[in-house]
C-alpha positions, 0 to 999 in steps of 0.5 A, a space after each residue: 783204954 779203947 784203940 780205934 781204927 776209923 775208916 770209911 768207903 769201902 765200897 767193897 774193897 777189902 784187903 790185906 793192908 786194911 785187916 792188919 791195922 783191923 787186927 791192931 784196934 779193939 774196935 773198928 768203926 766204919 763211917 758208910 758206904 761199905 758196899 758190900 756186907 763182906 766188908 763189915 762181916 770180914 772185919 767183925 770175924 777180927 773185931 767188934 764193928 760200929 757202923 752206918 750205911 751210906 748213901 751207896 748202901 743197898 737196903 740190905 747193909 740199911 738194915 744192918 746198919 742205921 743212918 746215924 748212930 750215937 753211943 758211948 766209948 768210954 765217957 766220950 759220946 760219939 755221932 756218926 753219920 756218913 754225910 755230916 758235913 764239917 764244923 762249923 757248916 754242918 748239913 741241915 740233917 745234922 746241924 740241929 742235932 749238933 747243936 742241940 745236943 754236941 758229941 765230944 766227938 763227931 764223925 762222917 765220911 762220904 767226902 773221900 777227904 780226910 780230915 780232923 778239925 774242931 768246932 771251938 765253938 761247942 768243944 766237938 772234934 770231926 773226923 773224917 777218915 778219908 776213904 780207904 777203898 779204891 773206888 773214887 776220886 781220891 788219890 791216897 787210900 787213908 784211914 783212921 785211927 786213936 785211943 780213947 781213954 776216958 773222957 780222953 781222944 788221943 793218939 790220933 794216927 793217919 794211915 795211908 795205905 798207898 794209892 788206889 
């Protein structure tokens, strides 16, 4: 059993609120647009950090962390990409490769709007841990976070972490 905390867009920002529910997880995956490697250095002194860069990421957080990444957790296979659109209107980076080869479970950011929902059609649960740093439109600070266990996703969770 492996406990998750997703999150995405930083931009920069961390803070207490995000470091206790980090503490909590085995492992921390951040969808892009972390801003500033602090971010990702300070949660992997806590836990092991999964990650892509987005499209605010300097070259130096592009050499740290790939524009997608695809590994397993457990027996679930998981695509991350920070800008990924949704089921079933991928965007045309990813659409082929979804639909080529579909992840049980595939996650993005960048929209600043969380969201969980599955693609019936390939049997891929998306999802989109909002945007937890303070920087944006959004109005509720939100993350992620779940337990895979096997081929099993469960115990999804949606934290708020208040407004921006």
């Amino acid at each position: 059993m492996t406990k998750i905390l997703l999150l995405s867009d930083t931009h920069s920002h961390i803070d207490d609120a995000i470091l206790k529910y980090a503490k909590q997880a085995d492992e921390i995956w951040h969808a892009g647009d972390i801003g500033n490697l602090a971010v990702t250095d300070t949660l992997a002194k806590i836990k092991p950090v999964r990650g892509v860069h987005g499209n605010i990421d300097d070259h130096i957080i592009q050499k740290e962390f790939p524009l997608n990444a695809r590994f397993l957790c457990e027996k679930v296979a998981v695509y991350m990409t920070h800008i990924g659109g949704y089921p079933p209107k991928y965007n045309a980076r990813t659409r082929a490769e979804i639909l080529e080869n579909p992840p049980k479970l595939f996650i993005s950011g960048h929209s600043h709007i969380l969201k969980v929902m599955w693609d019936k059609k390939l049997g891929v649960l998306h999802m989109n841990p909002g945007a937890c740093g303070k920087h944006g439109f959004h109005q509720v600070r939100t993350m992620l976070r779940f337990v895979i266990n096997g081929a099993d996703i469960k115990d999804l969770e949606v934290i708020e972490l208040g407004k921006r």
